[in-house]
C-alpha positions as CSV (number, residue, x, y, z in Angstrom):
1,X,82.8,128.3,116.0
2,X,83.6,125.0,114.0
3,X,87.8,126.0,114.2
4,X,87.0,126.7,118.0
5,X,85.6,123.2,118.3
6,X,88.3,121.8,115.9
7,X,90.9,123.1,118.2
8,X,88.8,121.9,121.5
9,X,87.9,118.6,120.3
10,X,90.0,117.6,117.5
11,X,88.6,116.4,114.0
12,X,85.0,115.6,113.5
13,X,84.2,112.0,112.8
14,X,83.6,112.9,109.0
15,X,87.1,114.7,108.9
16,X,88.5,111.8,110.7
17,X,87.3,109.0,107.7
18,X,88.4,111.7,105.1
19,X,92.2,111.7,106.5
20,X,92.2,107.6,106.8
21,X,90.8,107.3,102.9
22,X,93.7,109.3,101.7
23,X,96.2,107.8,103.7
24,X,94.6,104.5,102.7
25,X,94.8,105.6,98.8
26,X,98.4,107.0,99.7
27,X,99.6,103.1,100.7
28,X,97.5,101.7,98.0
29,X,100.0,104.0,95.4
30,X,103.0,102.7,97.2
31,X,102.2,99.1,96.9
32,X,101.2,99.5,92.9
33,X,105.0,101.1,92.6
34,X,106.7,98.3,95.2
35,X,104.9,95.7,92.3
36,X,105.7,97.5,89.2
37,X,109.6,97.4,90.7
38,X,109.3,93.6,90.9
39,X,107.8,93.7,87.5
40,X,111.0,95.1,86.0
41,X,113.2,93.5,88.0
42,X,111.6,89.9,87.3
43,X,111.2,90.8,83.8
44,X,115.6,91.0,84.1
45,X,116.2,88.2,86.3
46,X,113.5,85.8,84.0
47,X,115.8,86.9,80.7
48,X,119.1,86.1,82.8
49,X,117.5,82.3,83.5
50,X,116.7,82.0,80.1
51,X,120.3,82.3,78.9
52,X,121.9,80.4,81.9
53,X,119.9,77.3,80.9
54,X,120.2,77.7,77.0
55,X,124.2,77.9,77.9
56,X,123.2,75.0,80.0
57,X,124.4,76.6,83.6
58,X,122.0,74.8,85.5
59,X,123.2,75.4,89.0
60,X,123.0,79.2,88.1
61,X,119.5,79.1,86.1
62,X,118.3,77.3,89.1
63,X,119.3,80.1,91.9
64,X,118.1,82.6,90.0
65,X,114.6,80.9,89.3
66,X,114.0,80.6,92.9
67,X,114.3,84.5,92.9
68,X,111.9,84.9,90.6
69,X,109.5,82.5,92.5
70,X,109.9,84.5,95.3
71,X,109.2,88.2,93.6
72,X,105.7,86.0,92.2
73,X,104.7,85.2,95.7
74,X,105.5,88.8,96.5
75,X,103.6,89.9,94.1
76,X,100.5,87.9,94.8
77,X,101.3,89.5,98.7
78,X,101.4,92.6,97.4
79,X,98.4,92.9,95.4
80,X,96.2,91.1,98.2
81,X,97.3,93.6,100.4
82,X,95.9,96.4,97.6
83,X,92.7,95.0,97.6
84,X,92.2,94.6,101.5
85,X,93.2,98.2,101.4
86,X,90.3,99.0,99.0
87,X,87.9,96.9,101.4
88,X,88.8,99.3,104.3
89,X,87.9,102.1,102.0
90,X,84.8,100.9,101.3
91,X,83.7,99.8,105.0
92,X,84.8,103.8,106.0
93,X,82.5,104.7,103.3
94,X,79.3,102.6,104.8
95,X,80.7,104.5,108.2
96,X,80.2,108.0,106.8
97,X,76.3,106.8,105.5
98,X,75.9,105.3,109.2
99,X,77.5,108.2,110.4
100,X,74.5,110.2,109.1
101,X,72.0,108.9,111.0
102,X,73.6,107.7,114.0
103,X,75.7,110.5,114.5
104,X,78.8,108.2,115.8
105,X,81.3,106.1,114.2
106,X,80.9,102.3,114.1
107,X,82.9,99.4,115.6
108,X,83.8,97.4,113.0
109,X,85.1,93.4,113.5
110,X,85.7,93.7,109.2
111,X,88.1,96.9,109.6
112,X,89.7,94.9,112.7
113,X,90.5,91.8,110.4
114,X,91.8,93.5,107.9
115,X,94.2,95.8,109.7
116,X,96.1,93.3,111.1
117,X,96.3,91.1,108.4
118,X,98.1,94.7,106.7
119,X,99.9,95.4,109.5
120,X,101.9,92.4,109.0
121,X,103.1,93.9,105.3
122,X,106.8,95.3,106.1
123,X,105.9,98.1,103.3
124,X,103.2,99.6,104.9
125,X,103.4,98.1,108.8
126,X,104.2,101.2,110.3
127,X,100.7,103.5,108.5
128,X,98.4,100.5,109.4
129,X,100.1,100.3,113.1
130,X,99.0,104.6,113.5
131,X,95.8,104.1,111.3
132,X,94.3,101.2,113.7
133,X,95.6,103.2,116.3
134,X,93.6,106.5,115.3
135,X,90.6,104.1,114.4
136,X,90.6,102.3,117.9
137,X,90.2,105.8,119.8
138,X,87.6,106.8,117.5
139,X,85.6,103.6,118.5
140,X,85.7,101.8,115.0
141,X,88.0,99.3,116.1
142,X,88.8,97.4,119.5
143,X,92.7,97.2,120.5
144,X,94.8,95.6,118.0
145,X,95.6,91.6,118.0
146,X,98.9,90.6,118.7
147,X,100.3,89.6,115.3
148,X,101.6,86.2,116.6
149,X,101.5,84.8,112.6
150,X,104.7,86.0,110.8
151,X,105.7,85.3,107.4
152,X,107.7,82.5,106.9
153,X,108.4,82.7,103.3
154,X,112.1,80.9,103.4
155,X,110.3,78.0,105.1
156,X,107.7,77.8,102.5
157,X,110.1,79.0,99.6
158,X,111.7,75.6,100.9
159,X,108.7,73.0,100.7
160,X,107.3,74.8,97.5
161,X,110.7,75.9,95.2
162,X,111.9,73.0,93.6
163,X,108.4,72.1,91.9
164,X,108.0,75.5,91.3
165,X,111.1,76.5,90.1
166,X,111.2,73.8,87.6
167,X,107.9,75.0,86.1
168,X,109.7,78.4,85.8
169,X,112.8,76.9,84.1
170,X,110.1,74.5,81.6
171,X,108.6,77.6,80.9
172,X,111.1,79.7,80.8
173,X,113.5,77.3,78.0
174,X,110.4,76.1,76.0
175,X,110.7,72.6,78.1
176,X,114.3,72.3,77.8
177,X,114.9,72.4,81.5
178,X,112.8,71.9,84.7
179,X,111.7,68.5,83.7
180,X,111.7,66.7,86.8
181,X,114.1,63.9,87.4
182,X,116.0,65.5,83.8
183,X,117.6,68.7,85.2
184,X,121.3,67.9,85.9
185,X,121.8,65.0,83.7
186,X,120.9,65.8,80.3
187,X,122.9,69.0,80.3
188,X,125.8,67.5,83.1
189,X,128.7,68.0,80.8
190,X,128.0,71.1,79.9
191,X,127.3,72.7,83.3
192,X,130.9,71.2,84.3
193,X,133.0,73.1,81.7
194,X,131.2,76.2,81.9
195,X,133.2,79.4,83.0
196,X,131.0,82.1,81.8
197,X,131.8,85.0,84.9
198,X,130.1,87.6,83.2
199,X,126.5,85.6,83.6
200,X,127.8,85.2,87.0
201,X,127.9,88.7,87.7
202,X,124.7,89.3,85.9
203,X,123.0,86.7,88.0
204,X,124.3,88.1,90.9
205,X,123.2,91.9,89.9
206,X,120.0,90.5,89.5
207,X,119.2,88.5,92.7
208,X,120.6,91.3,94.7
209,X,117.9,93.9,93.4
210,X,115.1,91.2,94.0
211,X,116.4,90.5,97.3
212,X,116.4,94.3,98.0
213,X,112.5,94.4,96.7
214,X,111.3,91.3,98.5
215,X,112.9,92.6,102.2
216,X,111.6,96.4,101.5
């Protein structure tokens, strides 16, 4: 009888929460690799500024540290995005106890806000876009907001990198570069007769593995 009203009706409501908590845990295990990615390739790119500005290539130390500002903020992205993950597990969890004794699924205004917020991650855009979908028809969320707010990271990369980036490179070179109003003139002579390709090509390894993490 239950497999006859599986195939009439669909999945049960309890069934239904069971598949979204392992999807959810499914993107949660995705994001936790998409970070430990950065992590390495960070951990490269942040050894690679350290020995552009000890050789004193400034303009080179400099690009490269605004790569590794960027892989931080998409870090700190990423790992919100985990934990809002984990707050729709738990709010499907309080559905299944409601679910008990109402005998119905929930709306919810917290699952709402959170969805779209996620849906606005490229990494897992397209799950959140069929979960909120699945959750709307079962009657835990209304129709989905339009999301109007997009991520303008280069804009804000813009106001934000050049005080940031020189903390990077002070912290990165023990205080030797990043010191603001130094960077450029202590080291000017060196940066001019520098002709070091091979840190060139290193850089440029580098920034084109972060830029293929940060636009996954």
């Amino acid at each position: 009888m239950q497999s006859i009203n599986r195939f009439l009706y669909g999945p049960t409501p309890e069934e239904k929460v069971r598949a979204w908590q392992g999807k959810l845990r499914a993107e949660s295990r995705q994001l936790d690799r998409e970070m430990r990615q950065l992590d390495v390739a960070t951990a490269k790119a942040r050894a690679t500024v350290k020995q552009l500005a000890l050789k004193g290539d400034v303009r080179s130390a400099r690009i490269l540290a605004r790569e590794v500002v960027r892989s931080n903020k998409q870090k700190d992205r990423l790992s919100v995005s985990k934990a809002r993950l984990g707050s729709i597990g738990t709010q499907l969890i309080q559905q299944l106890a409601m679910l008990k004794v109402t005998g119905s699924l929930q709306k919810s205004t917290e699952v709402m806000r959170l969805s779209n917020s996620l849906i606005k991650l490229p990494q897992i855009s397209q799950a959140m876009r069929e979960m909120s979908m699945e959750m709307t028809k079962a009657g835990i969320m209304e129709d989905m907001l339009e999301d109007t707010l997009e991520m303008d990271e280069d804009e804000e990369i813009a106001e934000e990198a050049d005080a940031e980036v020189d903390k990077v490179l002070f912290e990165l070179t023990n205080g030797k570069l990043g010191q603001a109003g130094t960077v450029g003139i202590d080291l000017a002579s060196l940066q001019n007769t520098l002709e070091d390709e091979e840190a060139e090509k290193t850089m440029e390894q580098y920034r084109q593995q972060l830029d293929g993490l940060l636009s996954g």
